[in-house]
N, C-alpha and C positions, 0 to 999 in steps of 0.2 A: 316217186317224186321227192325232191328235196328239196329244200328251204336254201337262199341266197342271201338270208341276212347275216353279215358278219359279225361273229359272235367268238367268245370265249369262254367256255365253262372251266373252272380249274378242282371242282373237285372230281377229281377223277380218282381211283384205287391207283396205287404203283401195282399192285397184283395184278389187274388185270390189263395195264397197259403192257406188263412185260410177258403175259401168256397172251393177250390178244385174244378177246371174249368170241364164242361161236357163234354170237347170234341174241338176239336182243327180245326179251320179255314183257307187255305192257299189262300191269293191274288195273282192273276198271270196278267201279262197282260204285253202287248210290254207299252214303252215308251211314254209321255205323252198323255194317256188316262185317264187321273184323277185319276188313282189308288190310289196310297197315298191320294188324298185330299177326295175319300171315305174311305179311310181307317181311314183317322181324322176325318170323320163324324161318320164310325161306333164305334170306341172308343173314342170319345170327348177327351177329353185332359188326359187322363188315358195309353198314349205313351210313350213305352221305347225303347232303342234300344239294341243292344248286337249283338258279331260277333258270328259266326258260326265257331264252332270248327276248325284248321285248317285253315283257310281262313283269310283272313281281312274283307268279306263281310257283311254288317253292314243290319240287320233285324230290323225291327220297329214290336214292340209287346206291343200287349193291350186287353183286353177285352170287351166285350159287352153282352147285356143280351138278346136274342133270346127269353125265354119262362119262364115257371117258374120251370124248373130244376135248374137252378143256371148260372152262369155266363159262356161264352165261350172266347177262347182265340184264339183271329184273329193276326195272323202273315204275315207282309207285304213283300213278298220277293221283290228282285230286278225289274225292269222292263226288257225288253230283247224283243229280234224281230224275236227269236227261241230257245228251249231249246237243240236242236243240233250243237249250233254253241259250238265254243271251247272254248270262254271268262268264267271265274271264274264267273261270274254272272249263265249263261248260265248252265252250268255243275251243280251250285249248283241245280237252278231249275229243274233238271233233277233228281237228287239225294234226294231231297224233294218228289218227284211224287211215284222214285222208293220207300222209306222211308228205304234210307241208308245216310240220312242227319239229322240223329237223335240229337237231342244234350237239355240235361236239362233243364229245363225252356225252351225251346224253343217246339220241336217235340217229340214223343215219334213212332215211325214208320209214316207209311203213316198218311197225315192229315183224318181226318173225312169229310170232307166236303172241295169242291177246289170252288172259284167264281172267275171264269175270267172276265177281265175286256176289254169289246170292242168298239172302239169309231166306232160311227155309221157313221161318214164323211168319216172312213177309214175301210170299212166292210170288204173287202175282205182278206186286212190286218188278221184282226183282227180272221175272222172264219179260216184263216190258223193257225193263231196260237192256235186258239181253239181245229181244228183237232188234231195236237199234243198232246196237253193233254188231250182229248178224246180217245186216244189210251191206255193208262194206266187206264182204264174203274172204275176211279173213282167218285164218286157221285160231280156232277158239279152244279151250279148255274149261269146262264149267267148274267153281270150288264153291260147294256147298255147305254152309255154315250153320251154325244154331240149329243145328240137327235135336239136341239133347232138348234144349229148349224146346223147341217144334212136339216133339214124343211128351215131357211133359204139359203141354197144354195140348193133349188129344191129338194130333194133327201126324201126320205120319206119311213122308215125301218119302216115295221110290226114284231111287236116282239112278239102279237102271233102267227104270221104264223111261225116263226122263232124254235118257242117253238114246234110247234105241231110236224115242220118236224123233229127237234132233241130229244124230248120226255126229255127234261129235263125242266125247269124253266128258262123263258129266262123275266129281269126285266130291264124295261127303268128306267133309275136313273138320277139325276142331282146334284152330290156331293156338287157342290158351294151355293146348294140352299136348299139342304135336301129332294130336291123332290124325294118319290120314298121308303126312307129309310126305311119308317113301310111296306113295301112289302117286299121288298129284304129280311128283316127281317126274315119274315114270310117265305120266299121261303126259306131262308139257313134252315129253321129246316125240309126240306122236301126236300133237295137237294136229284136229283136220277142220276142213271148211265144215259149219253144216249142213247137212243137206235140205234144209228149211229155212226161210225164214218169210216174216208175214210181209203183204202187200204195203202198198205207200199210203191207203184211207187208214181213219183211225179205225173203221170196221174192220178192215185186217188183219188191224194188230190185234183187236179183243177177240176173233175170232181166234187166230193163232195162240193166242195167252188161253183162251179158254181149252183148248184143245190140249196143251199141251198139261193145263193143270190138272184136268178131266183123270190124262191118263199117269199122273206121277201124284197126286193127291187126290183122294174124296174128299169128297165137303167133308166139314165137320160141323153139325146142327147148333149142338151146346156148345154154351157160354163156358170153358173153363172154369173151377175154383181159380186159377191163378189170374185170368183172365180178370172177374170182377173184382179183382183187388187191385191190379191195374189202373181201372178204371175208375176205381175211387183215390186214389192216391192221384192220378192225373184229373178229378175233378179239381182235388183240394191243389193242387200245385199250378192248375190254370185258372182259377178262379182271381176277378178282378182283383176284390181284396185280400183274401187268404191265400193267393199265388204270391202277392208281393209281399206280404209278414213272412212268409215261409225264406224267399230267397232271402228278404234282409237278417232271418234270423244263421241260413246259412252261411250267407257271405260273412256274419259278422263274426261266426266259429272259423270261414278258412282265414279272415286276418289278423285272428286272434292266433292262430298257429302259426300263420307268417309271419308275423312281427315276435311271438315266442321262442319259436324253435330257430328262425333264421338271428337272431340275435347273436346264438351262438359260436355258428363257425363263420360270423361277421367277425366277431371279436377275436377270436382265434387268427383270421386274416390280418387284423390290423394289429395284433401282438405281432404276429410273426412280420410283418412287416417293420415294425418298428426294433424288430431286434437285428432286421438285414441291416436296417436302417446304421443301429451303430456297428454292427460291425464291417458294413462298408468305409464306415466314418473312422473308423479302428484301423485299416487296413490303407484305406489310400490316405497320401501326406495329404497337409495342408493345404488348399490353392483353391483356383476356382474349378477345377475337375473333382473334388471332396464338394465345394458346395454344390455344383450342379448332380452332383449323383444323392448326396443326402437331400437336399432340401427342391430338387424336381425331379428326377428320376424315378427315385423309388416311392416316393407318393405318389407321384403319377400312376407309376404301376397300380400301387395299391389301390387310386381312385376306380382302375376300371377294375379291380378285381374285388372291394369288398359290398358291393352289391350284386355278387350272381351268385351266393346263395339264397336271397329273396327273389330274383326271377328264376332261377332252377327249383326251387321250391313250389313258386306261384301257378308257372305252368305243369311241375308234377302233379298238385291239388285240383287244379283245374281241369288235369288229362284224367284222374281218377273221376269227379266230377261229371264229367263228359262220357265216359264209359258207361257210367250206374245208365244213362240216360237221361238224366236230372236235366242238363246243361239247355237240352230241346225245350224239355218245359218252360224254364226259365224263359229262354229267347221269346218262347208265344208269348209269355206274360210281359214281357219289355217291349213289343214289338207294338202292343196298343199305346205306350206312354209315347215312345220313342217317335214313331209317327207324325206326332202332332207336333215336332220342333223339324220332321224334312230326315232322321232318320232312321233307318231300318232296324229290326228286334235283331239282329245278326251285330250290329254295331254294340250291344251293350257289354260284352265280352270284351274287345278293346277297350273303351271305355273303363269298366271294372279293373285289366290289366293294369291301365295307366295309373291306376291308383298306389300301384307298389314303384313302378316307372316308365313313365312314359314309351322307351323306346320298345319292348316288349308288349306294349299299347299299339303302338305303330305299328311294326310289323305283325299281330292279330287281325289288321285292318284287312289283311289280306284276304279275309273269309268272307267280306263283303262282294259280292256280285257287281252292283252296278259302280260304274266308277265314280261319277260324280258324290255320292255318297260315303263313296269310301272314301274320294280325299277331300270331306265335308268331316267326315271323323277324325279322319289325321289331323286336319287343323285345329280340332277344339281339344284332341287328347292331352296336352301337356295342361290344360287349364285345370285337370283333376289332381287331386293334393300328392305329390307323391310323397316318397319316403323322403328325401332329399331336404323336403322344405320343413322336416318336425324339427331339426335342430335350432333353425332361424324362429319358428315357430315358441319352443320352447324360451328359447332367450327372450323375445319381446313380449310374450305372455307376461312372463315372469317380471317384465318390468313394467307393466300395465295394472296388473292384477295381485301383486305380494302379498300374502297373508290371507289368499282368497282363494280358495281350490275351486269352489265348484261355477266362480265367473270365470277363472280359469279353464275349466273344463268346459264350458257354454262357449268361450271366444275359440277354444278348438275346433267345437263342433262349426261352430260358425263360418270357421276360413274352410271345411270342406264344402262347406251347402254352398258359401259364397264361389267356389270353383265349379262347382256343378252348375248352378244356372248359369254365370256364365257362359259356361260350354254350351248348354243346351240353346241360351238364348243368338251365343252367335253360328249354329245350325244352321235356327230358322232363318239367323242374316243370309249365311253363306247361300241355302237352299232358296234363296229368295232373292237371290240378285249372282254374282258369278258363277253359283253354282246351280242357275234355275234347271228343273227337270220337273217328270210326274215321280210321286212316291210310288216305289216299288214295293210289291204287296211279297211277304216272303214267304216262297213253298215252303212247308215246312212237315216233313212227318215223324211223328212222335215215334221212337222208337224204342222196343222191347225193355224191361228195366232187367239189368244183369251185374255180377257183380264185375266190378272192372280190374282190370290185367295191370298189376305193379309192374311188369317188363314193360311193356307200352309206357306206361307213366314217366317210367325210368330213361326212356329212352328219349321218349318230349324234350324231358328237362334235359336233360345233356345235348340237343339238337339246338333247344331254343338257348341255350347258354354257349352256346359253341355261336351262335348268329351273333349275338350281342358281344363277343368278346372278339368276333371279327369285323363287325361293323362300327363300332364305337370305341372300343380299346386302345387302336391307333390314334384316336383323333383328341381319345381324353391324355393320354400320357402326352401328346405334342402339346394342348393345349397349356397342360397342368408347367413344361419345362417354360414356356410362355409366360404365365402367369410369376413362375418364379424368377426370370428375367429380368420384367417388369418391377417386381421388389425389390431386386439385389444390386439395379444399378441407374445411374450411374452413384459409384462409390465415393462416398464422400468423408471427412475425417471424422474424426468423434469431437462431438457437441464439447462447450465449455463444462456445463453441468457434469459430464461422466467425466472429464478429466481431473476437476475439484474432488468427484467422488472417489476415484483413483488414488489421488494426491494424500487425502483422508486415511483410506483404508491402510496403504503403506506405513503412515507414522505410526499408526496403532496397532500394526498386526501381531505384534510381540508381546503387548498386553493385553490385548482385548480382541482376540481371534476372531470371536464368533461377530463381534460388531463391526469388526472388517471385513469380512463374510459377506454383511449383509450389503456394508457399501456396495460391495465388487458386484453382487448383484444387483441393486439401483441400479449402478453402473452400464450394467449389461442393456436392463431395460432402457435406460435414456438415450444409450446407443439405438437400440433396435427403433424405437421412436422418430429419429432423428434421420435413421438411414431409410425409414418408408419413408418420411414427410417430404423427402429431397428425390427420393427413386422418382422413373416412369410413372408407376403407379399413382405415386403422391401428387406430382405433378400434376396428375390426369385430375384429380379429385380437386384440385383447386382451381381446374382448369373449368369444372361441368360446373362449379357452385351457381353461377347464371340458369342452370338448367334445372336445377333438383332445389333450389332455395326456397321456389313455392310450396314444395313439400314440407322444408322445415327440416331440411339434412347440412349437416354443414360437410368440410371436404374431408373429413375423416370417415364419414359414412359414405360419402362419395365413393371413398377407396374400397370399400365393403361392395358397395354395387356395383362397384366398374370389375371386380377381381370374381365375383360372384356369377360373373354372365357364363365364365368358366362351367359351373359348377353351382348350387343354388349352396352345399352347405360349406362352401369355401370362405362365406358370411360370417362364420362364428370365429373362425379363427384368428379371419382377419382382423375382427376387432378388437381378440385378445390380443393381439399384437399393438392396434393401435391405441386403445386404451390401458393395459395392461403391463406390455412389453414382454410376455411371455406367451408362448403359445399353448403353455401346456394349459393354462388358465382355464384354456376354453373347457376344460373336463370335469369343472368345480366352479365354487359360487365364485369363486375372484374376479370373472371375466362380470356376472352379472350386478355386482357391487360397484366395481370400477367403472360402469357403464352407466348408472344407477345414479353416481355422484360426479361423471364428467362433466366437464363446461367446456361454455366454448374462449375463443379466445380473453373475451371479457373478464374473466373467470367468475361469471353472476350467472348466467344462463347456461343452465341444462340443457348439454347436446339431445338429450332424450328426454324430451319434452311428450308430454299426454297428445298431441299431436303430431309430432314427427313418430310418434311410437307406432300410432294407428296407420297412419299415412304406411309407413315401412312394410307393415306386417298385410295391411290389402296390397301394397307394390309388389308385394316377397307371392302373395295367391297367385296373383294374377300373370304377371309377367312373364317372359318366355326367356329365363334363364338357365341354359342347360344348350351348351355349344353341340355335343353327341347329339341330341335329339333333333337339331337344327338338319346334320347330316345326315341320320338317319331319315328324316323327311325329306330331303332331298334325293335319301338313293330307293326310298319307297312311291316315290310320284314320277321319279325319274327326268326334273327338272328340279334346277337351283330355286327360281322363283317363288314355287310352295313353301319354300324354307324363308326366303327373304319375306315373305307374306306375311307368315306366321310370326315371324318376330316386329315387324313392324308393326302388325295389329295388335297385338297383343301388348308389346310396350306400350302403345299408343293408351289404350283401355287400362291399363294396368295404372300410366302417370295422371289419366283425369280421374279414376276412381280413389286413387291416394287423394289426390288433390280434393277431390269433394268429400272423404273421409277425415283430412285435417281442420278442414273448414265446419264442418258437421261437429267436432269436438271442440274446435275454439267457441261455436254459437251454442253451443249447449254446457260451455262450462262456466 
């Protein structure tokens, strides 16, 4: 049976298009039993991903060489703890089996050959869900995992009695090791139906499961040594109170390593960008093809390039994380908070993502089961602090608070709590009006604690940095040549001011160098001032003053917010430019001095006023500035609408809570 929806999948291998694969592989297996990390064994680094038609659910597909026919292509579906539960993972697996899950480069009807994956610590688990797809009497292969584990906590699975009593190929494997791999091998070219499988009551299946553990495991009476130390380790890691100090004490070591370690080849990205930067500016002449390459082009690049080493990093910590087995515990422990706002302990994983940024928040969402809940997630995720917003962050701290570190450090803490309820409180909106349902209770089984696979981890991060720099990368360099558009034109002469200063610096350059120097610099600055206050941009900002006046913005900050929707930390620069006149400003106290002592046209009143500060800095929490993220919600819900939603609600909440935040500072000052 095939699938009639028209679809295009484009990652495909050029290898195996040009040898023409013999036959198609499907990996099935419930939740960490190494499935992926054999799956990266049996296609070595030769992994792609691609979604399935219709769905968001993201397939890992590669090939491998079985025999000497030609190459085979192993496709890694979801993990899952049944293919009749009703979660989008679930169904698909169902619909692969049926082979009404067809789709280009991926399937072509039912697969050729299915190898389930079963950890032998968790057997009974494991042959249930085996029975299942032994029902669709296709040619199987058992890979049996966590063999080494299983022998040290007592327990000791014969996988040929296993084989004999199912008449199919049952192979002990050890992905992290490679042990096993030239068997299994050999078994996929011989996979057969088996000769059993249980009835349609749920008596069937346990009779069937019991029979078959009977005869491939004995009980084992004792409680393992390894065993009670499990169980004390998951009392204290599920426990109301000491589950939740525990993860906060984690989480607060993995973003203390993310924000440490990714700092680095941050800064190594934007050196090296800004050294393209002049020697592109070195190399093409003068004109506007020099400024559209220096001043959007190559930023642009760099905007989508110098944060994927904090989302390749984020999801490498968190794939380690997830391996130990930790990541289960966690979810139980979030799943009771999380509940009582409408969502599931599976959502605080995106959630947490969003905190480094959003769009790797987004597509996380993808592990959520029920739909209305997952895009109850994606709406609230950009409300959590990401990286993006510390730079705005930092600037209007610093002008709220000067000479004050630890109010400083409390209004930090602040604008994160202040995004989290948020989020959480428009949940229970969403969950409580367009997004009404029953709360979904989440399977959940704790699984074995082991040390986790840096190949896996390794490979996350480069899958999920490879998503992000094809989903959002396009749309932040177009945005970024936009944004710098909007500044650069329409061109208009240089102000009287630069021209006096000009005028100046020429009579004196002969004797007094350096004080001509500085002129030509003014100079520069008054120009740059004078060419945003006249641009699109500037324009735009004198144009909203009706709109943001009750905040207590005047149209220079205007230009900050309208250029900012870009990109949340395109804020800082901007306003070294428009306070300052230099952009480098932003990287030193000048930007936040200049800013500090601005006025507005009057020249008596502080553009940055104790109320326009506040008003700013909850606008900067709140608001849905970040155009990528927009798109990425749109291509994760798979309607424009959620993206239009999100930003309108969110500005919406964003401009009354400034607005009660400026007013709150004028009544209490």
């Amino acid at each position: 049976m095939t699938s009639s929806t028209p679809t295009s999948v484009a990652d495909t291998d050029p290898s195996d298009a040009d040898a023409g694969p013999v036959g198609t592989i499907a990996l099935f297996g419930n939740p960490n039993t190494g499935k992926t990390t054999l799956f990266n064994r049996l296609t070595g680094l030769r992994q792609k991903s691609a979604n399935y038609p219709g769905t968001t659910i993201e397939a890992h597909i590669g090939s491998t060489t079985l025999g000497p026919d030609g190459p085979t292509r192993v496709v890694d579906l979801p993990g899952v703890y049944s293919i009749h539960l009703q979660g989008v993972e679930s169904t698909l697996c169902r619909q692969v089996l049926e082979g009404s899950a067809a789709a280009p480069g991926l399937l072509a009807g039912e697969p050729d050959a299915v190898c389930v994956v079963v950890d032998a610590t968790a057997l009974r688990e494991g042959l249930r869900f085996l029975g299942e797809i032994a029902r669709f009497r296709l040619p199987i292969v058992v890979a049996l995992t966590m063999l080494d584990v299983a022998r040290r906590r007592g327990i000791e699975v014969d996988p040929s009695a296993l084989q004999e009593r199912l008449g199919c190929p049952v192979i002990g494997v050890n992905p992290r090791k490679g042990d096993g791999l030239p068997e299994l091998r050999s078994a996929l070219t011989e996979a057969r139906v088996p000769r059993t499988a249980p009835g349609a009551s749920e008596a069937d299946v346990r009779e069937w499961v019991d029979e078959l553990q009977e005869r491939s495991s004995p009980s084992v009476d004792l409680l393992q040594p390894s065993e009670r130390v499990s169980m004390k380790f998951d009392r204290a890691f599920t426990h109301p109170v000491i589950g939740l100090g525990v993860f906060a004490l984690i989480m607060t070591g993995l973003f203390w390593l993310l924000f440490r370690i990714a700092t680095y080849p941050m800064d190594w990205i934007e050196g090296a960008f800004a050294i393209a930067g002049d020697v592109v500016g070195g190399v093409v002449p003068p004109g506007l093809i020099h400024d559209l390459l220096v001043g959007g082009v190559v930023p642009g690049i760099a905007g989508a390039l110098v944060f994927l080493p904090q989302i390749c990093l984020l999801f490498f910590l968190l794939s380690l994380l997830e391996d130990t087995g930790y990541l289960a515990r966690a979810a139980f422990v979030a799943d009771r908070l999380l509940r009582r706002f409408g969502l599931p302990g599976t959502a605080f994983i995106p959630l947490l993502s969003s905190h480094a940024c959003a769009i790797p928040g987004i597509i996380a969402a993808r592990s959520i089961p029920n739909r209305r809940e997952r895009l109850a997630t994606i709406l609230v995720a950009p409300f959590m602090t990401c990286s993006a917003r510390l730079p705005v962050y930092a600037l209007l701290v610093s002008l709220l608070f000067a000479g004050r570190p630890a109010l400083a450090a409390l209004a930090f803490v602040g604008c994160y709590a202040l995004g989290v309820v948020a989020g959480v409180l428009t949940a229970l909106l969403a969950r409580g009006t367009i997004l009404r349902g029953p709360a979904t209770h989440m399977t959940l089984e704790l699984p074995s604690y082991k040390a986790p696979s840096v190949r896996t981890a390794l490979l996350t991060a480069y899958d999920k940095g490879m998503v992000f720099l094809r989903k959002a990368g396009p749309y932040i360099l177009a945005f970024s040549i936009v944004v710098w558009w909007c500044t650069e034109f329409p061109r208009t002469g240089a102000p009287e001011e630069s021209q006096s200063l000009r005028t100046q610096a020429a009579q004196i350059e002969e004797a007094q160098p350096d004080e001509a120097a500085a002129l030509l610099v003014e100079a520069d600055r008054a120009e740059s001032k004078h060419a945003l206050a006249n641009s699109f941009a500037g324009r735009m900002g004198r144009a909203l003053e009706p709109v943001f006046a009750p905040l207590g913005f005047d149209w220079r900050l205007n230009i900050g917010v309208v250029t900012s929707f870009a990109a949340r930390e395109v804020f800082v620069s901007t306003i070294a430019i428009v306070f300052v006149g230099d952009e480098e400003a932003a990287e030193g106290e000048g930007v936040i001095e200049a800013a500090r002592t601005a006025t507005r046209s009057d020249g008596e009143t502080l553009v940055f006023t104790g109320g326009a500060s506040w008003a700013l800095l909850v606008f900067y929490v709140l608001a849905m500035q970040c155009f990528s993220t927009l798109v990425v919600t749109a291509k994760e819900t798979g309607s424009a609408k959620w993206a239009v939603l999100q930003f309108t609600y969110m500005t919406a909440v964003a401009y009354l809570a400034a607005l009660a935040a400026r007013y709150a500072w004028i009544a209490l000052s």
